[in-house]
C-alpha positions in Angstrom: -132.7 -16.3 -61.9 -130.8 -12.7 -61.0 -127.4 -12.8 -60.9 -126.0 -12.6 -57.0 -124.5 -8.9 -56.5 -120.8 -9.2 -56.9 -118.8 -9.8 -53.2 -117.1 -6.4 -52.1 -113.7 -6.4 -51.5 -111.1 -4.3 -50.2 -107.5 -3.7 -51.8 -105.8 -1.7 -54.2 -104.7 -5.0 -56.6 -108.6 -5.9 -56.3 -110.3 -2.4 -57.0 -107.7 -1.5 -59.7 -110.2 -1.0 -62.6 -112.0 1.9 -60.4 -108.8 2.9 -58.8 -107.2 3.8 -62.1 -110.4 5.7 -63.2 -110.4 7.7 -59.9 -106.7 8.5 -60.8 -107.4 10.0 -64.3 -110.0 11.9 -63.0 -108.4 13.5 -60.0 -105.6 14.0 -62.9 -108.3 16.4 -64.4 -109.0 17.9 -61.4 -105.8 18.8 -60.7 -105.2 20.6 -64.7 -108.1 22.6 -64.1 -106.0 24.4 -61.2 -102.4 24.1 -63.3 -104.3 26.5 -66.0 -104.1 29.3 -63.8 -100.9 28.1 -61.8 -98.7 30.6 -64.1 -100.7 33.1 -65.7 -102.7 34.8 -63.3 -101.1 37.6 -61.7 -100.3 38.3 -65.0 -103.5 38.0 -66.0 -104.8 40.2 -63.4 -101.8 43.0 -64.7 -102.2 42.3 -68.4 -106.3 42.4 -68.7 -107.3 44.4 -65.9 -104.6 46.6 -64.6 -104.1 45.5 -61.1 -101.2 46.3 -59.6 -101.2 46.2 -56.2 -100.3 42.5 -54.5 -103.3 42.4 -52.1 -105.9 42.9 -55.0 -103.8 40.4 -57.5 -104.1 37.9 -54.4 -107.6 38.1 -54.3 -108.7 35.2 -56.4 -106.7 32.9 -54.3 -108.4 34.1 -51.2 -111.6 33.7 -52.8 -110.5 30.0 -54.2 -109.1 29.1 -50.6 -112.2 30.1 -48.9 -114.7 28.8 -50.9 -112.4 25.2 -51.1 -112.2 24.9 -47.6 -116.0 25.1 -46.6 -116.9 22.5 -49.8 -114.2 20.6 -48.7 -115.8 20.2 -45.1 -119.5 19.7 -46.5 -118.2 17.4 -48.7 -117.2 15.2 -45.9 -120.1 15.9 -44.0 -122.2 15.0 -46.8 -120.2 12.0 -48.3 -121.8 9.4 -46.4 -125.3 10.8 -46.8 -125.6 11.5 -50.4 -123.0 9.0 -51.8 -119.5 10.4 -53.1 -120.0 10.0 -57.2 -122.7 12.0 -56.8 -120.8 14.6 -55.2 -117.8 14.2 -57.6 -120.7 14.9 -60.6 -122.1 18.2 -58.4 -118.3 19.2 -58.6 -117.8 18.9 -62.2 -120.9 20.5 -63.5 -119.9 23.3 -61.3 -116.5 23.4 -63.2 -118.4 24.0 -66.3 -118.2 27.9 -66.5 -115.6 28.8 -64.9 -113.7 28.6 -68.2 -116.2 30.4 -70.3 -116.3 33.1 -67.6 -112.3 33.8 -67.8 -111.6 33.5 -71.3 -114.6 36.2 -71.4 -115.6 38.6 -69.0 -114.3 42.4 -68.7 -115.3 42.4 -64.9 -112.7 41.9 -62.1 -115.3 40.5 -59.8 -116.3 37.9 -62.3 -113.1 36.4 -62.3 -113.5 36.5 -58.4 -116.7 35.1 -58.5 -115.3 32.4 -60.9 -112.8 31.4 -58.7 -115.4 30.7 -56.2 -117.3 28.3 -58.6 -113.5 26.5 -58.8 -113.1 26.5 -54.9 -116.7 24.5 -54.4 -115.5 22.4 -57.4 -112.0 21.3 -57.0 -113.3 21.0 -52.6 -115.9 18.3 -54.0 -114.4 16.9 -56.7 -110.5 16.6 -55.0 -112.0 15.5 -51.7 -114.5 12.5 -53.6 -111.6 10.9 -55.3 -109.6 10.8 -52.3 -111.9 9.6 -49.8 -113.3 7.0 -52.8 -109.5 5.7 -53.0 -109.4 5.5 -49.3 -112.5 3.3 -49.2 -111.5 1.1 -51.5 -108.2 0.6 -50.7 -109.0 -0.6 -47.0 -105.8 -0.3 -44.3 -103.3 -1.8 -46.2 -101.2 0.2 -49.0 -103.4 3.3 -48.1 -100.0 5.3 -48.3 -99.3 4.1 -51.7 -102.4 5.2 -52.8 -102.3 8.7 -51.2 -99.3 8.5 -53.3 -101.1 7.9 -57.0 -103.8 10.4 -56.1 -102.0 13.6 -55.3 -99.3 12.3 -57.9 -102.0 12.4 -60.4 -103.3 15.7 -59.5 -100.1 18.0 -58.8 -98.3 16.1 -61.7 -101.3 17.5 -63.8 -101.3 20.9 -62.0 -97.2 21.4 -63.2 -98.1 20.0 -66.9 -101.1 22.7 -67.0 -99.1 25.6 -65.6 -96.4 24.8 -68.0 -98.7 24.3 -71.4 -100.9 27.7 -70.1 -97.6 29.6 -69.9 -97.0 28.7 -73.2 -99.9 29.0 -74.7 -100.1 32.6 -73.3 -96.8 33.5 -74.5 -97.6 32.4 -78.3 -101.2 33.2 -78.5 -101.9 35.9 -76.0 -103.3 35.3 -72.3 -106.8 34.0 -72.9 -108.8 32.9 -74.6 -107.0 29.9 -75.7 -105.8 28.8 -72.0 -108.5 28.7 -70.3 -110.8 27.2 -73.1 -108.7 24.2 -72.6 -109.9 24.2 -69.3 -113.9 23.8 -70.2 -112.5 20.6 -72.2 -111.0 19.0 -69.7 -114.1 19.9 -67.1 -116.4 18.6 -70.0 -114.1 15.2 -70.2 -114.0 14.8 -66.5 -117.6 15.5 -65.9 -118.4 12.3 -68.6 -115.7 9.9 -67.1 -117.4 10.8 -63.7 -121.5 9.4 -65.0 -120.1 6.7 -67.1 -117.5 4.9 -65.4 -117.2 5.5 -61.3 -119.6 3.1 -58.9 -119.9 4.9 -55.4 -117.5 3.2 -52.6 -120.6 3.7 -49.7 -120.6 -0.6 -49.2 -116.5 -0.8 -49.3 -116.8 1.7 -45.9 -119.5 -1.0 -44.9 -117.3 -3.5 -45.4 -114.3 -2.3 -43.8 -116.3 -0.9 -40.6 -117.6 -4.4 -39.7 -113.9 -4.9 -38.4 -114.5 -2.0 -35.8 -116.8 -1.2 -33.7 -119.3 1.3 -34.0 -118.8 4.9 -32.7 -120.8 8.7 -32.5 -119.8 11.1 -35.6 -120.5 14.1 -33.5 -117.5 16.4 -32.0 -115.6 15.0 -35.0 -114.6 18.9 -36.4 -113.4 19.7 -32.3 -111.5 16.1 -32.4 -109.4 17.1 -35.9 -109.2 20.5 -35.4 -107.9 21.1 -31.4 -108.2 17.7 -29.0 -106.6 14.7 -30.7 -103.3 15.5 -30.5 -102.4 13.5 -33.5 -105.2 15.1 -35.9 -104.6 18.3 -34.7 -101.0 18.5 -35.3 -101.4 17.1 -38.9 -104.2 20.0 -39.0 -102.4 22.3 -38.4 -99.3 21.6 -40.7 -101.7 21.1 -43.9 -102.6 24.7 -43.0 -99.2 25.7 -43.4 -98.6 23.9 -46.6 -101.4 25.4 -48.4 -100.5 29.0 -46.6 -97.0 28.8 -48.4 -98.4 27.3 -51.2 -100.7 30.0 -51.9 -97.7 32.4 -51.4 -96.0 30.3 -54.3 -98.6 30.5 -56.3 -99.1 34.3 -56.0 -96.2 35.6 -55.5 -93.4 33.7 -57.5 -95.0 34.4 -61.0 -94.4 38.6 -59.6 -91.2 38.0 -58.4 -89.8 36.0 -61.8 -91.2 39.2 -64.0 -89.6 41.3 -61.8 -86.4 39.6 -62.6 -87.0 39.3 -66.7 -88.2 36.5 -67.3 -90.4 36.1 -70.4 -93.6 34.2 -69.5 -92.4 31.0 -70.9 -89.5 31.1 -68.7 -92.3 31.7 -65.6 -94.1 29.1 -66.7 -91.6 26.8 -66.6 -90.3 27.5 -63.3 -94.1 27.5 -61.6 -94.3 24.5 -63.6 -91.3 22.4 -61.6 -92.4 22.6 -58.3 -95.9 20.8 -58.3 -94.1 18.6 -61.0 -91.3 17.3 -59.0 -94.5 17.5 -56.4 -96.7 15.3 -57.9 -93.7 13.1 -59.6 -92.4 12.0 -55.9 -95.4 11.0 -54.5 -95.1 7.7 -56.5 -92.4 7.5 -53.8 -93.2 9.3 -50.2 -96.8 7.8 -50.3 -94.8 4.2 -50.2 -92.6 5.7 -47.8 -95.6 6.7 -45.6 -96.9 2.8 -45.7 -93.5 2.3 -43.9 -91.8 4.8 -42.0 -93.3 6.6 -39.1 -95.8 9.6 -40.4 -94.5 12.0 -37.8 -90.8 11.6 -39.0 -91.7 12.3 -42.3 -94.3 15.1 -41.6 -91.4 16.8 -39.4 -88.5 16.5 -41.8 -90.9 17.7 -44.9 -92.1 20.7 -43.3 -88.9 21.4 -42.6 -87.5 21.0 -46.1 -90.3 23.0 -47.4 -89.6 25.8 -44.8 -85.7 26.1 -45.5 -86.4 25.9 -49.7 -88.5 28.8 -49.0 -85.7 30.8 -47.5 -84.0 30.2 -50.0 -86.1 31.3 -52.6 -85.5 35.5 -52.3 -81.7 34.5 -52.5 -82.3 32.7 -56.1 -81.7 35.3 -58.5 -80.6 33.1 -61.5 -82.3 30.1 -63.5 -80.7 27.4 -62.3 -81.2 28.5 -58.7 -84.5 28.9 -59.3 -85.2 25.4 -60.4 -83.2 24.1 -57.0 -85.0 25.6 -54.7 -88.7 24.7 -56.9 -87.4 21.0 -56.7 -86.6 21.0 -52.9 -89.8 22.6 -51.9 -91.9 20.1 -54.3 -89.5 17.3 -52.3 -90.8 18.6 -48.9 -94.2 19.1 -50.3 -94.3 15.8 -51.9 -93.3 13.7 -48.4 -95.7 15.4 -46.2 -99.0 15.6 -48.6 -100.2 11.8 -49.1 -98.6 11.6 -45.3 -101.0 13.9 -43.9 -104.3 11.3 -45.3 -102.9 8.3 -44.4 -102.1 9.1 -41.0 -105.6 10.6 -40.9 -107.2 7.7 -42.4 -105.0 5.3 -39.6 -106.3 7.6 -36.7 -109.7 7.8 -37.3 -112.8 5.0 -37.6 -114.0 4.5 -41.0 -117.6 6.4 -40.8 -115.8 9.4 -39.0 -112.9 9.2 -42.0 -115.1 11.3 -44.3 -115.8 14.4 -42.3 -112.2 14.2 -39.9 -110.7 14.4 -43.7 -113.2 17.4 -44.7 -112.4 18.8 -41.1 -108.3 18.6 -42.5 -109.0 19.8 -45.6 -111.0 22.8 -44.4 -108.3 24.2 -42.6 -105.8 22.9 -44.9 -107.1 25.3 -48.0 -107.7 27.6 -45.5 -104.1 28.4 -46.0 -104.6 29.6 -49.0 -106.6 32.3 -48.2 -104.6 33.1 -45.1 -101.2 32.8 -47.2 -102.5 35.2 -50.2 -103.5 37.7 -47.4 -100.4 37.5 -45.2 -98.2 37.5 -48.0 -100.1 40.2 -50.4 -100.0 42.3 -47.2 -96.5 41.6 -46.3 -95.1 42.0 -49.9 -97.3 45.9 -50.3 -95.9 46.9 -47.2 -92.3 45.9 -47.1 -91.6 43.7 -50.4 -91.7 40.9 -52.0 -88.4 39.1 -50.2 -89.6 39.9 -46.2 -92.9 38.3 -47.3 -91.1 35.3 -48.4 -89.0 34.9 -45.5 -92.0 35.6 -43.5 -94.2 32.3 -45.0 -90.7 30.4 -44.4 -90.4 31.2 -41.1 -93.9 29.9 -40.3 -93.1 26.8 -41.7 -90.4 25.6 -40.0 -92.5 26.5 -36.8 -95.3 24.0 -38.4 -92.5 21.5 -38.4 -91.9 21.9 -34.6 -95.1 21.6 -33.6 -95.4 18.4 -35.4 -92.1 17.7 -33.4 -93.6 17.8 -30.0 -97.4 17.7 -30.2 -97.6 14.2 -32.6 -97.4 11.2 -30.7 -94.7 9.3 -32.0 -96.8 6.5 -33.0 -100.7 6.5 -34.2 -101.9 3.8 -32.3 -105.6 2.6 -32.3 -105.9 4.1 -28.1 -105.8 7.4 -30.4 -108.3 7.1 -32.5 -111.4 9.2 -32.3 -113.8 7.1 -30.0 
């Protein structure tokens, strides 16, 4: 007689076992992205003699681009072809991007590379959070928001850190980003041998709604719902100053003397302190209002930025890094729960890929304004510039999110 197929259940106390996998791994996915986090306009400098801020910029724009669009399949595609097999696809596309940095003597491999990462890290980051989200059902889905990115921006400040040393004792590559086809090789295993597919969780949790159409769902998230929309538009603006941090403060600490150590260090503390507090705000997200703490952390974000052309010494420095990882950390695992509240649980999948699209978007955009911005008038005005935008991200938030997401504004 067969065994009966064990009863699904929903809950983060009763899918811990898989939770706690999908944590390590999204830890992985985030290192991969921590190895370059301090050393690659340096790397651009150092091994191929770019100096201009448009052309260093470039392999962010490529990353954001090519992120964005996976990240939007992915959800389109979740349901259809099952999310652990996506999350494989993504790792075995990780596989040679290492081997292609640590080797090549070509410019636009390293671009091409960074391609291969965006498609990875937009399947790979997008499975693990939608997987947590289907397991976790409606209640502590802030919480868990919370582990995920904590896993994966922790990760990304411990990698940035450990590559920035590892470049400062034994020379830019190869030994960095080798590291990195380990931990692609360890998270591609994890991945066949220990994670089920969450497709009959989002059965279960869907026969508490009714059922609805899946089309108009990218029109909904991007411009009509006012609630997804506004949340849209504000992850756009995260990863647009993000991808200004991440190009542009590495230039701006060399500028200033610091050995590479020292740069790595400082890159390191802001998706640290990042990652760290989301233990915290994805709580805070199960029980404040989401548009409170969207405002205030785009806010925060916005004013650290300022700031940031101003902080001529260490200690500065590290200040402003740890206020702009606070902002980043309240409004990140804020943005998918309020998301994942707004929208029915067949349309979660692609309204999240819709998000995420436009949300790594920003990183194309925010190398391009910025790279323009710092070639033709410095470094500082481009700065100000991405600050500026952010604090108008916050307004909107301010008066286009309703004040409460309430089931009437879900996507029906």
């Amino acid at each position: 007689m067969k065994n009966p197929a064990p009863q699904v259940v929903l809950g983060l106390r009763q899918n811990w076992k898989q939770f706690s996998i999908l944590v390590v791994i999204n830890a992985f996915v985030g290192a991969m992205i921590g190895l370059e986090r301090a050393i690659f306009p340096q790397f651009a400098t150092e091994i191929f003699g770019l100096e201009s801020k448009v052309a260093i910029l470039s392999f962010i724009t490529a990353f954001g681009i090519s992120k964005s669009a996976a990240n939007y399949f992915s959800g389109k595609l979740a349901n259809q072809f099952g999310r652990k097999n996506l999350l494989i696809l993504g790792w075995i596309l990780a596989l040679p991007v290492p081997l292609i940095l640590a080797f090549t003597g070509s410019w636009n491999w390293v671009i091409a590379s960074n391609v291969l990462l965006g498609i990875s890290q937009g399947l790979t980051w997008s499975s693990t959070v939608v997987m947590k989200i289907d397991l976790v059902g409606e209640k502590d889905r802030g919480f868990a928001m919370g582990l995920n990115e904590f896993a994966g921006y922790f990760a990304v400040g411990i990698f940035a850190f450990i590559s920035g040393f590892l470049a400062q004792k034994y020379g830019i590559r190869p030994y960095p980003f080798l590291l990195g086809e380990l931990i692609a090789i360890m998270g591609l295993l994890l991945t066949i041998f220990l994670v089920k597919d969450t497709r009959k969780h989002v059965e279960m949790e869907s026969k508490g709604h009714a059922q609805v159409s899946t089309k108009g769902i990218f029109w909904e998230t991007t411009f009509r719902n006012k609630t997804l929309s506004a949340i849209t538009q504000a992850g756009l603006v995260n990863n647009l100053n993000d991808g200004m941090i991440w190009g542009l403060l590495p230039v701006l600490l060399m500028s200033l003397r610091f050995e590479l150590e020292e740069v790595g260090l400082i890159a390191a503390i802001y998706p640290t302190v990042w990652g760290i507090s989301q233990l915290f705000t994805g709580k805070m997200a199960d029980i404040f209002p989401k548009k409170t703490l969207l405002f205030w952390g785009m806010l925060a974000q916005g004013i650290a930025i300022l700031f940031l052309p101003l902080a001529e010494s260490y200690p500065m420095l590290l200040m402003v890094s740890v206020s702009l990882g606070i902002g980043t950390a309240v409004v990140y695992p804020t943005f998918l729960a309020a998301i994942a509240e707004a929208t029915h649980p067949h349309q979660r999948a692609e309204s999240i890929g819709t998000f995420r699209l436009w949300r790594d978007l920003g990183y194309a955009i925010g190398a391009i304004l910025s790279g323009i911005t710092a070639d033709l008038f410095g470094i500082p005005i481009a700065i100000v510039t991405i600050g500026l935008i952010t604090i108008g991200s916050s307004l909107v938030i301010q008066f286009r999110m309703p004040k409460k997401i309430k089931f009437g504004n879900r996507l029906n």
